[in-house]
C-alpha positions in Angstrom: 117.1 154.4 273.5 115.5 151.0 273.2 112.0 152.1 274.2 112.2 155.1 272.1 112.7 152.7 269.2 110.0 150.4 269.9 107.8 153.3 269.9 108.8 154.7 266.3 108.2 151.2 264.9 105.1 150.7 263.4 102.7 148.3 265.6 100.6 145.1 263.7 97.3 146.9 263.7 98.9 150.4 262.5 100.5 148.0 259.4 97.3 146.1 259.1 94.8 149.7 258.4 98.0 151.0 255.8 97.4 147.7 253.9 93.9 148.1 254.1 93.5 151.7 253.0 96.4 150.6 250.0 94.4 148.2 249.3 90.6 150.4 248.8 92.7 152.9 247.0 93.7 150.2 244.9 90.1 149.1 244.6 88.9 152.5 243.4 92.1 153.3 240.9 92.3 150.0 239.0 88.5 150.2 237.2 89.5 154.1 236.6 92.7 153.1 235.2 91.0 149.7 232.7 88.5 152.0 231.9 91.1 155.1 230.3 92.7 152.2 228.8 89.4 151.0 227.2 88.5 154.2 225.7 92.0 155.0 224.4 91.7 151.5 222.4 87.9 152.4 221.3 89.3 155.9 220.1 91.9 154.0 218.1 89.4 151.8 216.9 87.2 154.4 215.5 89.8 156.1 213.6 90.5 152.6 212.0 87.0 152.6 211.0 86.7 156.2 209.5 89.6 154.8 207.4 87.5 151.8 206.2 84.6 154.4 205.9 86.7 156.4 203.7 87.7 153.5 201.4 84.5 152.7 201.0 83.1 156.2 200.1 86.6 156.2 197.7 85.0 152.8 196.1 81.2 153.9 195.7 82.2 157.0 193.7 83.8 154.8 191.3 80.7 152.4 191.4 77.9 154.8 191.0 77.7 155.2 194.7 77.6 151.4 195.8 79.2 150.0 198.6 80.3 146.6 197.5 77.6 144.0 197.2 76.8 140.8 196.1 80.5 140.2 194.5 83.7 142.0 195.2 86.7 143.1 193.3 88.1 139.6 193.0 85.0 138.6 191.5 83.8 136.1 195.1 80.6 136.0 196.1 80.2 138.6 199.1 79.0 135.7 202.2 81.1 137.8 205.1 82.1 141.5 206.0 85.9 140.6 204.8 84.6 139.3 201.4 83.4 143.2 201.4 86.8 144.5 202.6 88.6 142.7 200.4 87.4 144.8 197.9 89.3 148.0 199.1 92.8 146.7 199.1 95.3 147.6 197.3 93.2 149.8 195.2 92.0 152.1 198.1 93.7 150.7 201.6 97.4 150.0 200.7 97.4 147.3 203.9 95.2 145.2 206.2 95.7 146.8 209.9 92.9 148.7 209.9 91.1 145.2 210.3 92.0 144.3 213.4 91.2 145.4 216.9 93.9 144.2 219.6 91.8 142.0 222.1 88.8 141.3 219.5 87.5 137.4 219.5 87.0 137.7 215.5 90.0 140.0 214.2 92.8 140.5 216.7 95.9 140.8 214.3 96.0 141.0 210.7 99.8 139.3 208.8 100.0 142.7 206.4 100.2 139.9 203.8 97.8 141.2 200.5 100.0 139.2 197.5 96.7 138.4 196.8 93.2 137.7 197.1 93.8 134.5 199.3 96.0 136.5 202.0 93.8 139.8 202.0 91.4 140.0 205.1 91.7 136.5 205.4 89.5 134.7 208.2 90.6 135.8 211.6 92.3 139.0 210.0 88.8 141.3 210.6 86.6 142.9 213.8 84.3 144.6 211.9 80.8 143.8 210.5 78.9 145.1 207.5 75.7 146.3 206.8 75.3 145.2 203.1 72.9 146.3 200.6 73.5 150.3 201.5 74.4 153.0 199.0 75.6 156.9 199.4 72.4 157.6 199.0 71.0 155.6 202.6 69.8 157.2 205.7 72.7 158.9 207.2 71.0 157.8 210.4 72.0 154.2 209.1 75.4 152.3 210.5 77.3 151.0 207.7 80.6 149.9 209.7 80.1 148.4 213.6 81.8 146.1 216.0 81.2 142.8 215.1 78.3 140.7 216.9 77.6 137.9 219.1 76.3 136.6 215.4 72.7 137.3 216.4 73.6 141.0 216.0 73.8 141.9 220.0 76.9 142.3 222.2 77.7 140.7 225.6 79.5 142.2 228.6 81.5 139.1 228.6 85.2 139.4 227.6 87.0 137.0 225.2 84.0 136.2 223.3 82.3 137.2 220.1 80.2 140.6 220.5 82.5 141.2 224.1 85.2 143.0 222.7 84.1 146.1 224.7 82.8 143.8 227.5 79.1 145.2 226.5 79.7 149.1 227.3 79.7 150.3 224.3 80.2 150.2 220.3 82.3 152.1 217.5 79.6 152.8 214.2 80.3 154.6 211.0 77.3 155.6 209.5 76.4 155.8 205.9 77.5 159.1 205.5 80.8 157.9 207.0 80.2 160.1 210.2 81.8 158.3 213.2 80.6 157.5 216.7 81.2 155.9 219.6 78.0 154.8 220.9 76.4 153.2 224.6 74.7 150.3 224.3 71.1 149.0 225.5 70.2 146.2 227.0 71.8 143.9 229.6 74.0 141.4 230.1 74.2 139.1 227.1 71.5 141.0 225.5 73.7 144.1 225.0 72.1 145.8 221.5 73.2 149.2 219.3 70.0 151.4 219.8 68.3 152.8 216.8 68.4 156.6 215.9 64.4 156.6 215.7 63.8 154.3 218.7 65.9 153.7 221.6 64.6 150.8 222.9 65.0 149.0 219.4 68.4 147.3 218.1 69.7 149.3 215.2 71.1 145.7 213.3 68.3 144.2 212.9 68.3 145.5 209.7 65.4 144.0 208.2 63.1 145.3 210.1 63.5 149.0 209.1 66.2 149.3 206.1 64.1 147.2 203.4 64.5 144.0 201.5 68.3 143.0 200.7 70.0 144.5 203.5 71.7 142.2 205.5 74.3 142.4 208.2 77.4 140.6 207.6 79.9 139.3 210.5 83.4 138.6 210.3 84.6 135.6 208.6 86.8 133.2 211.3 
């Protein structure tokens, strides 16, 4: 009886090659599993977006097909992509949580507070940048609504850091036409860049070199 259970007992080797294979299966399963959850937030992201998109399509109709520019509804001068947003709430966003983007360095969480224009989009309360100086009437082609930069207009595949949200794989964009898209990036490294529709190998926010005088892209304000 006593040998037959020594011999039904798992020996240090046999215990040793389980962990082991646990442990590669483990390997293999984790970057599967932070990668589903990555592109469940960017989907949720997106549709955020497409909201914004929509509010501003709602406010250029009303503006003889502007986007805000220059000054918003509050009568500010427009310096940052939330000076931009602020323009759309209450009239055509009734709250601020389509700001934020859970894990972003520039707009994780928004406080839902818009008694006025000092508590909508406040700094820290947005993700997304702004190209400004668009209309209705821009290339479709053009973004209008993207991630939010490093500041130089380029991403990074590093995490917790401005441009990293996505750790450099990818970027939401809503286009002029408030088409939405979620796009790969170029590049490498810290050099991660949105690729143009008429040339790949060219970043599509560097605005000024293919959109024309007076459009600028505008980051978050922190």
């Amino acid at each position: 009886m006593k040998t037959n259970r020594i011999r039904a007992a798992f020996t240090l080797i046999e215990l040793l090659v389980v962990i082991s294979i646990i442990a590669i299966l483990a390997g293999f399963s984790v970057p599967v599993y932070q990668r589903i959850i990555m592109n469940g937030k960017q989907a949720n992201a997106m549709n955020n977006a497409r909201q914004i998109g929509l509010a501003l399509r709602l406010f250029a109709g009303d503006n003889d097909g502007n986007y805000p520019t220059k000054k918003n509804s509050f009568g500010e001068d427009i310096k940052s992509s939330n000076d931009v947003f602020r323009s759309l709430v209450p009239t055509y966003l009734d709250n601020e949580k389509v700001f934020a983007v859970g894990g972003s360095k520039a707009g994780p969480s928004v406080d839902n507070d818009i008694s006025d224009a000092a508590h909508i989009v406040a700094p820290g309360e947005n993700h997304w940048a702004f190209i400004d100086g668009l209309n209705q009437s821009s290339n479709s082609n053009w973004p209008l609504l993207v991630d939010h930069t490093d500041g130089t207009g380029k991403f990074t595949d590093q995490e917790n850091v401005l441009g990293g949200t996505w750790r450099g794989t990818k970027a939401v964009v809503i286009n002029t036409d408030i088409s939405a898209r979620i796009v790969p990036l170029a590049g490498s490294g810290t050099q991660r860049f949105l690729p143009r529709h008429d040339d790949k190998s060219k970043n599509a926010l560097a605005v000024s070199e293919y959109m024309g005088d007076g459009v600028t892209l505008l980051e978050p304000a922190r």
